[in-house]
C-alpha positions as MATLAB code, in Angstrom:
seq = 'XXXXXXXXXXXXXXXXXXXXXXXXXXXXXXXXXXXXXXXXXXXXXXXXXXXXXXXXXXXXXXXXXXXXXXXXXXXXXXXXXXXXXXXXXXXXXXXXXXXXXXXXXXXXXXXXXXXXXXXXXXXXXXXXXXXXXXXXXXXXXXXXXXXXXXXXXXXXXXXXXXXXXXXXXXXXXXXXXXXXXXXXXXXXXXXXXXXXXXXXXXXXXXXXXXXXXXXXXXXXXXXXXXXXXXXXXXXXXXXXXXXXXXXXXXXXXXXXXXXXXXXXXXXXXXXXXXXXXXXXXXXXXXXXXXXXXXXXXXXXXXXXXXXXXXX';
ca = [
     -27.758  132.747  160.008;
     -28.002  135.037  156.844;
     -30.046  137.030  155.028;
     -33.402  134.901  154.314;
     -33.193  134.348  150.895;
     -29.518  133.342  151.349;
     -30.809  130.563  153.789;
     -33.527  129.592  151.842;
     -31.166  128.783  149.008;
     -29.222  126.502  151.392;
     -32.128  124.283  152.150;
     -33.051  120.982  150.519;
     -35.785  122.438  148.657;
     -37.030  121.960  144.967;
     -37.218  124.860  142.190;
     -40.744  125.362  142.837;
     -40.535  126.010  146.178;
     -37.987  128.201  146.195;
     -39.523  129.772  143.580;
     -42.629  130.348  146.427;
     -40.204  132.339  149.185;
     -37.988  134.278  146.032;
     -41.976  135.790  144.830;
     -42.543  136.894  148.436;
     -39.342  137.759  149.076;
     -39.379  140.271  145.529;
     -42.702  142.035  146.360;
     -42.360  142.807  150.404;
     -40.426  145.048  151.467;
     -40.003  143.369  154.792;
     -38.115  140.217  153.875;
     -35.080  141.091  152.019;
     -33.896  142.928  154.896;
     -34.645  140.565  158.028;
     -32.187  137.931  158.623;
     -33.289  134.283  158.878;
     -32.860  131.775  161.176;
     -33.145  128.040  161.086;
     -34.282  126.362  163.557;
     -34.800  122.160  164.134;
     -37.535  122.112  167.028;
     -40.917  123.813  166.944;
     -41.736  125.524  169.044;
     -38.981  127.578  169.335;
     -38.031  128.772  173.258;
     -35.498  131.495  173.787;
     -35.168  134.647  176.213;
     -36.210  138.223  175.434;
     -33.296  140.831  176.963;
     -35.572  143.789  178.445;
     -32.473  145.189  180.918;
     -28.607  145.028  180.236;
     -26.509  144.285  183.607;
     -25.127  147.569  185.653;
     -21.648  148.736  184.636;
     -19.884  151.914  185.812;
     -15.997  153.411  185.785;
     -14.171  151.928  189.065;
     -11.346  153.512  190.633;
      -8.656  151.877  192.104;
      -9.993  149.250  194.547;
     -13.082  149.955  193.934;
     -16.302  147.786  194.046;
     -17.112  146.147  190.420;
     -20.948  146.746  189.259;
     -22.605  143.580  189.642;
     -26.036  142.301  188.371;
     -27.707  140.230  185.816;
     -29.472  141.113  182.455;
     -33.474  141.195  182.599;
     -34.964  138.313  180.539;
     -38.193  136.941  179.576;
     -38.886  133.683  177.856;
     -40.293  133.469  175.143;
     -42.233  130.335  172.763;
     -42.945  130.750  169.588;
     -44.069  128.734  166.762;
     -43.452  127.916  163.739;
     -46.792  129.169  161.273;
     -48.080  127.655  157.751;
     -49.192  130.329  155.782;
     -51.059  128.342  152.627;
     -53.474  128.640  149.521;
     -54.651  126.927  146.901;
     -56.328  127.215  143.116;
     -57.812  124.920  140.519;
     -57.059  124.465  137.471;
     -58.795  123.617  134.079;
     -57.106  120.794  131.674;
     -59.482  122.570  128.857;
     -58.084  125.759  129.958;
     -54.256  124.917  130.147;
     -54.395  123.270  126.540;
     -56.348  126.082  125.294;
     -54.009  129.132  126.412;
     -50.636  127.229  126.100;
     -50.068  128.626  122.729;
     -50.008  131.597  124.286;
     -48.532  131.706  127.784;
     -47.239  128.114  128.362;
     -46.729  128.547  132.369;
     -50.182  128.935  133.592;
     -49.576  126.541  136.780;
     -46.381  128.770  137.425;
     -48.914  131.985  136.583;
     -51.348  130.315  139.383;
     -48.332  129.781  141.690;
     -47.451  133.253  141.424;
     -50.837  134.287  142.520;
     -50.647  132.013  145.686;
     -47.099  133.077  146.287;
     -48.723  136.874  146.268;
     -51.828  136.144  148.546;
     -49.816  134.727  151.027;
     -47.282  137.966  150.446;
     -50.232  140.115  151.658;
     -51.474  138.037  154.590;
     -47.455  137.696  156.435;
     -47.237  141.412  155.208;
     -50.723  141.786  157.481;
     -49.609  139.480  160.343;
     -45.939  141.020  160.134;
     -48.013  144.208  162.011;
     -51.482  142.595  163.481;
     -50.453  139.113  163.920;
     -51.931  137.818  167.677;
     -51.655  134.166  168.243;
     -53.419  134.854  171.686;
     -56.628  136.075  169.325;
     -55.777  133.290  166.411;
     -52.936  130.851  167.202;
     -52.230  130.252  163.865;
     -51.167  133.531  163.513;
     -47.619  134.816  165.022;
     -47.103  137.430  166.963;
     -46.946  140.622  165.027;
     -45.404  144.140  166.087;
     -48.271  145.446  167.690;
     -48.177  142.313  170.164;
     -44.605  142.331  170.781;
     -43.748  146.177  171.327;
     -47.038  146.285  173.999;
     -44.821  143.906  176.102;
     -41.514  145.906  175.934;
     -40.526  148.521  178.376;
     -42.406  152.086  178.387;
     -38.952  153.163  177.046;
     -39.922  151.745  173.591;
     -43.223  153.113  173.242;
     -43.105  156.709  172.254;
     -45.655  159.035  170.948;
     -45.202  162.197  169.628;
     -44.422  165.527  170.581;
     -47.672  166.961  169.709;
     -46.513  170.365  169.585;
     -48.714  172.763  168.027;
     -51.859  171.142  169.280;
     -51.501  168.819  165.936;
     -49.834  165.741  165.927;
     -47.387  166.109  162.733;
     -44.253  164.052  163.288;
     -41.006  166.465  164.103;
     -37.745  165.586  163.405;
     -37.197  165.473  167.526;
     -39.260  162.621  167.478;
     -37.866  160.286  165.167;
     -33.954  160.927  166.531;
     -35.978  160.358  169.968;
     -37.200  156.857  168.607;
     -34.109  156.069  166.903;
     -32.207  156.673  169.651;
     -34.156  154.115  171.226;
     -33.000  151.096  169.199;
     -29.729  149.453  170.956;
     -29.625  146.163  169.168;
     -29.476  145.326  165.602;
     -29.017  148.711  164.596;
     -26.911  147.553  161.589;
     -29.952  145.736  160.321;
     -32.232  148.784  161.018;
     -35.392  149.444  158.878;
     -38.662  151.753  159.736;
     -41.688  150.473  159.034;
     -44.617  153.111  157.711;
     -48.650  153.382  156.105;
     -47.557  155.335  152.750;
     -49.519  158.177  153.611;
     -47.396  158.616  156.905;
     -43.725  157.974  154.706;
     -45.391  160.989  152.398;
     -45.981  163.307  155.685;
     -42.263  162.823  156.291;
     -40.947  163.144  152.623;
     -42.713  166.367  152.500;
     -41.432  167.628  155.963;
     -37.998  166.864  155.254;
     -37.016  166.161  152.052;
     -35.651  169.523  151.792;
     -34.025  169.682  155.036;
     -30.494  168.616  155.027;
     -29.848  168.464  158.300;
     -32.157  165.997  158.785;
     -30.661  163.563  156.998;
     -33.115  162.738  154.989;
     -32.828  161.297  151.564;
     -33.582  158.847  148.461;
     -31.327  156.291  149.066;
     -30.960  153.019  146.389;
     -32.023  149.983  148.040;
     -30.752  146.467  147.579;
     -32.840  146.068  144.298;
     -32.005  149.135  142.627;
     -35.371  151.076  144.059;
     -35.193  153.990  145.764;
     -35.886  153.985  149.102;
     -36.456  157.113  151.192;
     -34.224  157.198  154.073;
     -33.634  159.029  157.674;
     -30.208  158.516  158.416;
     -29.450  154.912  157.696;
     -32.647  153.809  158.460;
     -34.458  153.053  155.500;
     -38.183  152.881  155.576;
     -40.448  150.932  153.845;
     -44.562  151.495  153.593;
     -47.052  148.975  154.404;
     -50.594  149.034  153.688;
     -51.299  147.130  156.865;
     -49.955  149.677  159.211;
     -53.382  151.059  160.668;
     -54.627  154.758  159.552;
     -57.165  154.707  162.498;
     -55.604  155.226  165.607;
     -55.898  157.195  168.926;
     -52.844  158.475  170.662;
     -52.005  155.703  172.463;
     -52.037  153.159  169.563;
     -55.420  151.664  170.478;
     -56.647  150.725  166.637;
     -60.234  152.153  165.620;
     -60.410  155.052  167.623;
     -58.890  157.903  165.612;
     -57.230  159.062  162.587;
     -53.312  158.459  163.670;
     -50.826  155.934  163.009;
     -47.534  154.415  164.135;
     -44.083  154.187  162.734;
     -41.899  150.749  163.758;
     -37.820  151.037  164.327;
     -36.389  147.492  163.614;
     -33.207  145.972  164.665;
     -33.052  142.938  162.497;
     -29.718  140.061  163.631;
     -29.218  137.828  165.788;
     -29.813  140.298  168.904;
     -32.973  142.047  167.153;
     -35.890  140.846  164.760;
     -35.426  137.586  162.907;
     -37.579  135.048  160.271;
     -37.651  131.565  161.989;
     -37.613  128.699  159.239;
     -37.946  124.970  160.149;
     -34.690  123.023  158.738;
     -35.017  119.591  157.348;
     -36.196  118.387  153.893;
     -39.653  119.713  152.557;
     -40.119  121.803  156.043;
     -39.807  125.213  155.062;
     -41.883  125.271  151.989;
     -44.066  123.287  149.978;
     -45.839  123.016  146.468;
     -48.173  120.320  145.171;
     -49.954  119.586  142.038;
     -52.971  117.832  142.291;
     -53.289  116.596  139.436;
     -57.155  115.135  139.047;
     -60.191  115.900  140.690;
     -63.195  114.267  141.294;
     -65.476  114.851  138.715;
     -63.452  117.555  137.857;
     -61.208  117.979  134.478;
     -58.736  119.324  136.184;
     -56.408  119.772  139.040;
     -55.203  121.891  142.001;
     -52.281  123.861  142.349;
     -51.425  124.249  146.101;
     -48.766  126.366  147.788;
     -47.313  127.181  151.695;
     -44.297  128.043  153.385;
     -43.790  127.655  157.138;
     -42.957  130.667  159.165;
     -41.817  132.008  162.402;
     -41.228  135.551  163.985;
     -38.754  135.931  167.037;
     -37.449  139.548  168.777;
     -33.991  138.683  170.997;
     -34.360  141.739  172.539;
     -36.654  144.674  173.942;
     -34.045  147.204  172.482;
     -34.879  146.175  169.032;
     -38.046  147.163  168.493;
     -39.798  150.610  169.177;
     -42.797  152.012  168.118;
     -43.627  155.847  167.603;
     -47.540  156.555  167.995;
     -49.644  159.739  167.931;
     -48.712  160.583  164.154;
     -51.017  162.542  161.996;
     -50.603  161.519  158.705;
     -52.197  164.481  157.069;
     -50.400  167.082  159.017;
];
């Protein structure tokens, strides 16, 4: 296991490929920071901790805690995420003089579209709605324990996020926390930059990221925005039925959130040129990678609901 770009430069693929999953993995904020997995059968079965085993200070012959962790099992599968666009032999010899990579220009432009749709399934994904979808983190945090749903304090008679509630939701996350990133809508990560940026004690700063970028942190927690994190929601985190939003905690290792990529020769990504169509000067430039999502454990994950981005 390592970080996923890391693994993806251990598998047999070819430069084009790789050149798929390193365009993705440049323009989300998501993937440089979630470990990566490989994994040789699909689909994938493993056990979800929701409860650790009872332990306690005994005395001198006293009686030993005893019990056993709560699991759930849990499938997942392995999802192909895929586009494709044609291309023009009139238009390639036409514009060569003047870019000279136009299949690697229409790669790019896959690589991005499919950037956009993980990015959208990374929150929404429900493979009991579409099963070619995985499970996003809307799906997995409503079957967690109550303990890692939270909303907020609502003090006021507003819903603006308080610093209470995010050392409330941090304090939440018991696995991966060396991995930890938050997940926000923009508008939500400018609420909090306004809130706190001028509150030391908060914690709060600009921190670099792994790229150079500044990313604004609380604690060590750095989080990122997403588009796809939903604007319209009521206090409980139904979608459509309000003006609030949600902000994700994410343990990412091998005890919290981790990428799932199939192992083997041509299985985690693939790019073909088609190279003639039928009555068609031209070709088709085609592109996919094959994905999976899988959260070890409940204590990884929690999601904060009730926010009011504009307060």
């Amino acid at each position: 296991m390592g970080a996923l770009l890391d693994v993806l430069r251990n598998l047999s693929l070819g430069n084009m490929e790789k050149g798929i999953f390193a365009h993705i993995i440049k323009n989300d904020p998501l993937f440089p920071n979630l470990p990566a997995k490989t994994i040789t059968a699909d689909p994938y079965k493993y056990s979800r901790q929701l409860t650790l085993p009872p332990t306690g200070p005994v005395g001198s012959d006293g009686e030993i805690p005893e019990g056993v962790p709560t699991v759930t099992p849990v499938v997942v599968s392995i999802k192909r995420y895929a586009g494709q666009t044609p291309y023009d032999n009139f238009d390639l010899a036409t514009t060569g003089d003047i870019n000279p990579n136009q299949i690697d220009i229409l790669l790019g432009s896959i690589a991005q579209s499919i950037s956009h749709t993980i990015g959208h399934d990374l929150v929404h994904g429900d493979s009991s709605v579409d099963l070619l979808r995985f499970d996003g983190l809307n799906k997995i945090a409503a079957g967690l324990p109550a303990t890692q749903r939270l909303k907020t304090a609502a003090t006021g008679g507003t819903n603006a996020i308080a610093l209470r509630d995010l050392w409330l939701a941090a304090s939440r996350l018991r696995a991966g926390k060396l991995g930890a990133f938050a997940i926000a809508h923009p508008s939500a990560l400018v609420a909090i930059q306004d809130k706190f940026s001028t509150d030391t004690s908060a914690a709060m700063k600009m921190t670099p990221n792994f790229d150079g970028s500044e990313v604004f942190h609380f604690g060590r927690i750095p989080i990122f925005e997403s588009d796809f994190v939903s604007v319209t929601e009521d206090v409980d985190g139904v979608d459509g039925a309000g003006a609030l939003t949600s902000l994700y905690i994410v343990g990412a290792g091998p005890q919290g959130l981790q990428a799932l990529i199939p192992e083997g020769q041509g299985k985690a990504a693939l790019v073909e040129i088609i190279g003639q169509r039928e009555k068609k000067a031209g070709g088709i430039v085609r592109g996919q990678i094959h994905l999976g999502l899988a959260l070890h454990s409940a204590y990884a994950l929690v999601r904060l609901t009730s926010i009011d981005p504009t307060a």
